[in-house]
C-alpha positions as CSV (number, residue, x, y, z in Angstrom):
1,X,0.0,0.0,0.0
2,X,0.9,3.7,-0.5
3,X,1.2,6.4,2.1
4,X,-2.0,7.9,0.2
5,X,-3.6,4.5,0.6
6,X,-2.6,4.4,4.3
7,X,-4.4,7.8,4.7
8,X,-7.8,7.2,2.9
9,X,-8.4,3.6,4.7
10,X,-7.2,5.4,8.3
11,X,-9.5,8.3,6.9
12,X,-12.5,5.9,6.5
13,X,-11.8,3.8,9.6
14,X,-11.6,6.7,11.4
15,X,-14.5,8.3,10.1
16,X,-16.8,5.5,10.3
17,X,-15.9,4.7,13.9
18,X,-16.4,7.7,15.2
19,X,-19.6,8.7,13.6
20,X,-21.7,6.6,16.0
21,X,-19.8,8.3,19.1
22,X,-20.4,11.8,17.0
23,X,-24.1,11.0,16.2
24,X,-25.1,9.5,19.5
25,X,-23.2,12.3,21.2
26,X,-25.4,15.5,18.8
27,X,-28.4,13.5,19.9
28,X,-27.7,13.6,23.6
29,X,-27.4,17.2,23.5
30,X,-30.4,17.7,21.5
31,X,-32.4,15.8,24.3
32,X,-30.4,17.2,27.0
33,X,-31.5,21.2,25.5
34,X,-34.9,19.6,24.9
35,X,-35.2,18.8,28.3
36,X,-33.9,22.4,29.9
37,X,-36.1,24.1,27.2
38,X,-38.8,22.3,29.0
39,X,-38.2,22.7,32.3
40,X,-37.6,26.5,31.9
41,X,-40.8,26.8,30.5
42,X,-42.9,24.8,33.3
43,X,-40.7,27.0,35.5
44,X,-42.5,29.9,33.8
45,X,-45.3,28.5,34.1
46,X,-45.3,28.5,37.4
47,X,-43.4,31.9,38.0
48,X,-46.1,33.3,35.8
49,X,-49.0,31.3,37.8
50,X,-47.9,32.2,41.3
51,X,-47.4,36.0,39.9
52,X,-50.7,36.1,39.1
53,X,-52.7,34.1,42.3
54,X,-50.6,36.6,44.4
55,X,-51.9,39.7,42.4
56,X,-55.4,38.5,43.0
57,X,-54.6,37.7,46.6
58,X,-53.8,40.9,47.6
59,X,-56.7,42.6,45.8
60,X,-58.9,40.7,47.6
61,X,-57.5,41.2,51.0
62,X,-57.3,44.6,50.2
63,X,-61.0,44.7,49.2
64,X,-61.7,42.8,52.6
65,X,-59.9,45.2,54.6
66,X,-61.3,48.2,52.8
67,X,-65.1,46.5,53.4
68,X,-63.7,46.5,57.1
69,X,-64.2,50.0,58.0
70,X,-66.9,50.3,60.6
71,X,-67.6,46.3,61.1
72,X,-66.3,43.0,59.2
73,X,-68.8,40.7,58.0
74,X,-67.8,37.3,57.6
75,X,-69.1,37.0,54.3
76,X,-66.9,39.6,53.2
77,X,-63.9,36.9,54.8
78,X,-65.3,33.7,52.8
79,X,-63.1,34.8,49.6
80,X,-59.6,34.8,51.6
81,X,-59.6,31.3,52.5
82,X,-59.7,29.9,49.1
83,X,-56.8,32.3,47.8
84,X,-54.8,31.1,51.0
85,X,-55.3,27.8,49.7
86,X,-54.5,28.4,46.0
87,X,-51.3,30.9,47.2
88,X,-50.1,27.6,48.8
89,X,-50.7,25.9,46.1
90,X,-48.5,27.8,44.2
91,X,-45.8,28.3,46.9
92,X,-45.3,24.1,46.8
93,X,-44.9,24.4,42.8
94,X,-42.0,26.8,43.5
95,X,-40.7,24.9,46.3
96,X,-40.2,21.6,44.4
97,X,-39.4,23.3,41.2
98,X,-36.4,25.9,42.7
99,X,-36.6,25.1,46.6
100,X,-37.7,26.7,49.6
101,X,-34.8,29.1,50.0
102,X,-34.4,30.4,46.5
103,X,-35.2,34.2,46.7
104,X,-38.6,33.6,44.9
105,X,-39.6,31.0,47.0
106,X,-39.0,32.9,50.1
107,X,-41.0,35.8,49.7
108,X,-43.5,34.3,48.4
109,X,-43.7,32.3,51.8
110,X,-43.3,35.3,53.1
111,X,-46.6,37.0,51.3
112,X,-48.5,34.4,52.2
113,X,-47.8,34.4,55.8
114,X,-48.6,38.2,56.1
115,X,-51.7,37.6,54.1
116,X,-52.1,34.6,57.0
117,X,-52.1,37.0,59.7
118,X,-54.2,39.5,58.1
119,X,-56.7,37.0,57.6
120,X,-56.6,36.1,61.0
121,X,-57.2,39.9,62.1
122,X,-59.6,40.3,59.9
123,X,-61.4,37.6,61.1
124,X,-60.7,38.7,64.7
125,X,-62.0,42.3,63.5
126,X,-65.1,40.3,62.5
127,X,-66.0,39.0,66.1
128,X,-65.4,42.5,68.0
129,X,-61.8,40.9,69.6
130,X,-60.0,43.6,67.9
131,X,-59.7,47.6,67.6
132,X,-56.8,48.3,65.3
133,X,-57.8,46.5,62.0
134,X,-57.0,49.3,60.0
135,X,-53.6,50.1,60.9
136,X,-52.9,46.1,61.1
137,X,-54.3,45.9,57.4
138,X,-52.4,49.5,56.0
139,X,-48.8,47.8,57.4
140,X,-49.5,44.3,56.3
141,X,-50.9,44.9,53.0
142,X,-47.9,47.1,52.4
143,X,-45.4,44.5,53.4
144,X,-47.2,42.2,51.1
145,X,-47.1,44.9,48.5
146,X,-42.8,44.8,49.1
147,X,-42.5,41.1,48.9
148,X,-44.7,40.9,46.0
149,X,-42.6,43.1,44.2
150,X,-39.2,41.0,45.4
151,X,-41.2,38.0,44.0
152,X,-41.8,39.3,40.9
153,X,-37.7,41.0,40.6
154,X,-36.8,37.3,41.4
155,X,-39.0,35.7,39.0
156,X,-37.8,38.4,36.6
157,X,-33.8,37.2,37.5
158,X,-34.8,33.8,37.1
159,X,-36.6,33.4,33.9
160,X,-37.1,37.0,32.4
161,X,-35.1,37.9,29.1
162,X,-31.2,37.2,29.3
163,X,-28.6,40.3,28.6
């Protein structure tokens, strides 16, 4: 054999050996970007979910607390339970999907445990056991106003456009 021989079977044997590795190896990276494509957009999906269940939360607990001037009635309250719930909810999705102590995940918790204690002076308010709703409800819905807008700067970090 030639030297020019020698170069075009090595070529070949070379080539066809390692197109397998260099085929299988493409296609694990396609599935691999597949798969983080996917889970940043159920991650989304969730940022954008809890975004918008704590939006609605904290309208109606404002509306609650607003109805509170003068006396509560407790079927003003009904509608805060049910957003607890779904707030919650939401909070486990970003838990499992980012953990508790990412910065989202955190104030979120956060939110929903001032919202937690509103409720609970609200319903207070509601039985005549307390006299100083309104101030209670002005500081708490404006901490819950603060961490909703850390939520949303931490979503925004997480998942919003890249620079």
């Amino acid at each position: 054999m030639s030297g020019g021989e020698v170069i075009a079977l090595v070529s070949v044997v070379v080539t066809g050996g390692l197109s397998p590795y260099i085929a299988s190896s493409l296609a694990r990276r396609a599935a691999e970007h597949t798969s983080t494509l996917a889970r940043e957009d159920e991650l989304r999906s969730a940022l954008d979910a809890a975004g918008i269940r704590l939006t609605d939360a904290v309208r109606t607990f404002e509306i609650a607390a607003e109805s509170a001037q003068g006396s509560v009635g407790q079927a003003a309250l009904a509608p805060l339970e049910p957003q607890l719930e779904q707030l919650q909810m939401n909070y486990v999705r970003l838990a499992v999907r980012v953990g508790v102590e990412a910065p989202e995940t955190s104030v979120y918790h956060a939110a929903i445990e001032t919202l937690r204690t509103l409720d609970a002076d609200l319903w207070a308010e509601s039985r005549g056991e307390s006299s100083s709703l309104q101030v209670n409800a002005t500081v708490r819905l404006s901490k819950v106003q603060q961490l909703s807008s850390q939520f949303f700067e931490a979503a925004s970090s997480r998942v919003g456009p890249k620079s």
